[in-house]
KEKE-3310 file (N, C-alpha, C; in steps of 0.2 Angstrom, whole numbers, plus 5000, padded with zeros to 4 digits):
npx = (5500:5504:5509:5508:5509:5506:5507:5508:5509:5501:5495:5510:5516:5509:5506:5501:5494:5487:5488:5494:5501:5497:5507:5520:5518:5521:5534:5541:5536:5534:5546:5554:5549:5547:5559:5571:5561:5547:5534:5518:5500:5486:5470:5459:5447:5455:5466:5461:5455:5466:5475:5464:5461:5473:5475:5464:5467:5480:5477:5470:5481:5484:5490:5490:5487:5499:5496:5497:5486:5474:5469:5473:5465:5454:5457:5453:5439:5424:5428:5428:5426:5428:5423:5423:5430:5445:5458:5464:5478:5481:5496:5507:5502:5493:5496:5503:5517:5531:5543:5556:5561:5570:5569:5559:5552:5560:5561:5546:5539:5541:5537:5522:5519:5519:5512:5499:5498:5506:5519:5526:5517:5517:5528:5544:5557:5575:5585:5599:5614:5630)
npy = (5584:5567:5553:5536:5520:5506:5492:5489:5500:5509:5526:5536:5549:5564:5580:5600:5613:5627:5640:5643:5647:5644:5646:5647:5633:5627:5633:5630:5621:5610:5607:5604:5591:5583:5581:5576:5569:5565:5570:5559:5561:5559:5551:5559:5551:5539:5544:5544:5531:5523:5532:5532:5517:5512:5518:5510:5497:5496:5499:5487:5480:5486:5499:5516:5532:5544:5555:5571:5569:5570:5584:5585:5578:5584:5590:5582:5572:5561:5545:5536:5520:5505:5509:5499:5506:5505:5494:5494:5484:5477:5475:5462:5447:5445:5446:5457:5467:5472:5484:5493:5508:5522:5531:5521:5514:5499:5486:5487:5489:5478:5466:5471:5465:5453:5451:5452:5446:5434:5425:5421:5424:5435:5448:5454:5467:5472:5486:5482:5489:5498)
npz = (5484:5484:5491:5487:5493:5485:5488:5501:5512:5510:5513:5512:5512:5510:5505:5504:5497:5499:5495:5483:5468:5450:5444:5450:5455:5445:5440:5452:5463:5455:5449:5460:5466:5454:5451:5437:5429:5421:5424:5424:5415:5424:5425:5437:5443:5442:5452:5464:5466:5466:5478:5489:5487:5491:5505:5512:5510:5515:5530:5532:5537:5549:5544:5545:5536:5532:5544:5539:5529:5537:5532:5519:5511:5509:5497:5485:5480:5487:5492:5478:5476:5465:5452:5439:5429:5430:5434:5448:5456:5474:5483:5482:5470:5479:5493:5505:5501:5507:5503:5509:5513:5514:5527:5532:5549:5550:5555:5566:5553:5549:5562:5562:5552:5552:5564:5559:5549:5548:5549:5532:5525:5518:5508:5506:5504:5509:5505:5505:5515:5508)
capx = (5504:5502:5516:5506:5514:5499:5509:5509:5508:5497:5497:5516:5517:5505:5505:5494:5497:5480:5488:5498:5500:5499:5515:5523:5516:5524:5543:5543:5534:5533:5553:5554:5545:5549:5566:5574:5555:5540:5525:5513:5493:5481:5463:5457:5444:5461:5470:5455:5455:5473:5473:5459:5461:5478:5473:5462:5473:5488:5472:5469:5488:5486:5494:5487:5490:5501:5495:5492:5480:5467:5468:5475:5459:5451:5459:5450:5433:5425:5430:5424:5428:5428:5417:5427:5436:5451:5459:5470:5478:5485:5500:5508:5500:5487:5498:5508:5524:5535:5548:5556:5563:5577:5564:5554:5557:5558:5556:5542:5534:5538:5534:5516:5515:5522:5509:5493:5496:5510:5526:5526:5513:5519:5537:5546:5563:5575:5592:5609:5617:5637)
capy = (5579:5561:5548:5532:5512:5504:5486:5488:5504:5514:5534:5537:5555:5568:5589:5602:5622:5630:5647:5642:5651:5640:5648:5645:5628:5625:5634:5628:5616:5605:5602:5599:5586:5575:5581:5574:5564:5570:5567:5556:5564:5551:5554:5560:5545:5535:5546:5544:5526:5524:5535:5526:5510:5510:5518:5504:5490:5495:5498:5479:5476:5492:5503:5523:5536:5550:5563:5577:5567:5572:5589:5583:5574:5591:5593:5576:5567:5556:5539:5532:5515:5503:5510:5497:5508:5506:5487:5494:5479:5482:5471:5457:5442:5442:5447:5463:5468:5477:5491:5496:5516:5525:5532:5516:5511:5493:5482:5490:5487:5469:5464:5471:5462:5445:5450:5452:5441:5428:5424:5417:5427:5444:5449:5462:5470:5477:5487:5482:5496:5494)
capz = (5482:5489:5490:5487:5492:5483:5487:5506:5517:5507:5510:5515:5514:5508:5508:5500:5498:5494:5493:5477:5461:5444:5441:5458:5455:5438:5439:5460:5465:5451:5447:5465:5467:5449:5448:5430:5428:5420:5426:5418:5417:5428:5428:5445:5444:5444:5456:5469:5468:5470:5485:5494:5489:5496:5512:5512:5508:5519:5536:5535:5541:5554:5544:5544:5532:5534:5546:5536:5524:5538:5529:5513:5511:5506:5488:5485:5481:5491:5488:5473:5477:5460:5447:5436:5423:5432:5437:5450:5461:5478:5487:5475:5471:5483:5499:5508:5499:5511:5500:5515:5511:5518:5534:5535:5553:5544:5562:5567:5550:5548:5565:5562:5546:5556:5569:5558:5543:5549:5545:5526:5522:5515:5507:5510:5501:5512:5503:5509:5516:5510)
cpx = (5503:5506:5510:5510:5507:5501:5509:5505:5504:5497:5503:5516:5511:5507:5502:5497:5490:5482:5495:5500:5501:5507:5520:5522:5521:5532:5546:5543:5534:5539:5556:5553:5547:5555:5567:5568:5551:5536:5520:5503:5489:5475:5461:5450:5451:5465:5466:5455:5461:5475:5469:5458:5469:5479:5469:5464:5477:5484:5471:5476:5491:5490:5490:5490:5492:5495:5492:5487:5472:5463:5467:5469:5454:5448:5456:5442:5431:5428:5425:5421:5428:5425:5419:5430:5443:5454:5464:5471:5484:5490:5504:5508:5496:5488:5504:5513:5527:5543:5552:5563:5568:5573:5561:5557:5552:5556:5552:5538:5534:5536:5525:5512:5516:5516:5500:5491:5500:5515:5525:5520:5512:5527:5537:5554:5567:5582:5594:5612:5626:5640)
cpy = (5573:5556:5541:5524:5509:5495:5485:5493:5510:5519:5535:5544:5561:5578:5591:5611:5626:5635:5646:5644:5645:5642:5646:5636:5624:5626:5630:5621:5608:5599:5599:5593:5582:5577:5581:5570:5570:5567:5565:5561:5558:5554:5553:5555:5539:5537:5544:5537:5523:5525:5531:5521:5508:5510:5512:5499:5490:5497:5491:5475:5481:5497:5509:5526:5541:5556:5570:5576:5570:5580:5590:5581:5580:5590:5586:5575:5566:5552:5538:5526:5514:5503:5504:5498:5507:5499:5491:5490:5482:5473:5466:5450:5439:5443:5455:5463:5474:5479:5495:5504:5519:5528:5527:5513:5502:5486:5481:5487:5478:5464:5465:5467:5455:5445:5448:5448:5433:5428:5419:5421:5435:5443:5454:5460:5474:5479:5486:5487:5493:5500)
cpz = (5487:5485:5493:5487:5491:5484:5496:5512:5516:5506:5512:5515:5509:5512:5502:5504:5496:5492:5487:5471:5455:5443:5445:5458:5447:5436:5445:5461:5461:5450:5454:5467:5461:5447:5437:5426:5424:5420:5422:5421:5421:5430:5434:5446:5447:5451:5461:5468:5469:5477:5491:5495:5493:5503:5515:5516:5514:5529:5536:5537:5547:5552:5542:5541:5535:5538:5545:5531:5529:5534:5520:5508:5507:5499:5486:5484:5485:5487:5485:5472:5468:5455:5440:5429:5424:5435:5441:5455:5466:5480:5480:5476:5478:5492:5499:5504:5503:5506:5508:5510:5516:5526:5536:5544:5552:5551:5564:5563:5549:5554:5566:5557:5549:5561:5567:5553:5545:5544:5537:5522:5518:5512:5505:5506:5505:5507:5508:5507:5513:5512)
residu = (UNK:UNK:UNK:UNK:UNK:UNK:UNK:UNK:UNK:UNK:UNK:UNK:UNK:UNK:UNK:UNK:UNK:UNK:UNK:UNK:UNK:UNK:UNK:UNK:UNK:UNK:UNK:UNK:UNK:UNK:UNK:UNK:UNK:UNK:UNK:UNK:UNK:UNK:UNK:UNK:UNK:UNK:UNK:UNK:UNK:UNK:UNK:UNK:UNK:UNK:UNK:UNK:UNK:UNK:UNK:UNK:UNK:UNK:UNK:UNK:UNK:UNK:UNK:UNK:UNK:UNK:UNK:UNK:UNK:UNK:UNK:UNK:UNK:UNK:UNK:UNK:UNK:UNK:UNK:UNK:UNK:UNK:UNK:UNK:UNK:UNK:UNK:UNK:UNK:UNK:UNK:UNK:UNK:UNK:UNK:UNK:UNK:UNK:UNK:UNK:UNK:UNK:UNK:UNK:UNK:UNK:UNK:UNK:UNK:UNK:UNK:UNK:UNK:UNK:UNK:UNK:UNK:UNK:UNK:UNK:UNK:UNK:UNK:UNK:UNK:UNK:UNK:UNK:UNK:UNK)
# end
């Protein structure tokens, strides 16, 4: 599984079970993870351009992917980079979009996007707490 921010911070969290059973993977792991959703199909050309162009993308503002991708990395291709079946674009309109998430320490990342890109040069969403 890989929790992709294809508008900023790229891989945000990734895990991987190789001792898994389709079935264990279908009753368990599956409703966990899309709760009341259903999963759309995405060719693994598409998943695999996703994935690494957003590691990519969110490396040119210093951001690194989750930790366990160095394993995660495995269940994967290499990169394919853009064979152009796929237009997928990263940030919006040309710059960082910062989604800041109930874990993001959101400081942190806007000072680094302040530091690498300039103020004016990205935007960012944070929710108000009430």
């Amino acid at each position: 599984m890989f929790l992709v921010d294809v508008f900023c911070l790229g891989l945000k969290n990734c895990f991987y079970n190789v001792n898994i059973t389709q079935n264990d993977y279908e009753t368990h792991l599956k409703r966990k993870c899309y709760h009341d959703v259903s999963p759309v199909a995405c060719d693994p050309r598409l998943a695999n351009q996703i994935i690494y162009g957003a590691i990519e993308y969110a490396q040119r503002f210093g951001f690194e992917p989750q930790e366990d991708f160095k394993l995660a990395r495995f269940v994967l291709d290499e990169p394919l980079g853009s064979d152009g079946a796929f237009d997928v674009k990263f940030g919006k309109e040309g710059k960082p979009f910062f989604v800041a998430g109930p874990y993001d320490p959101v400081d942190e990342i806007l000072q680094k996007l302040s530091t690498v890109v300039g103020e004016g040069n990205y935007y960012y969403l944070h929710p108000v707490s009430l």
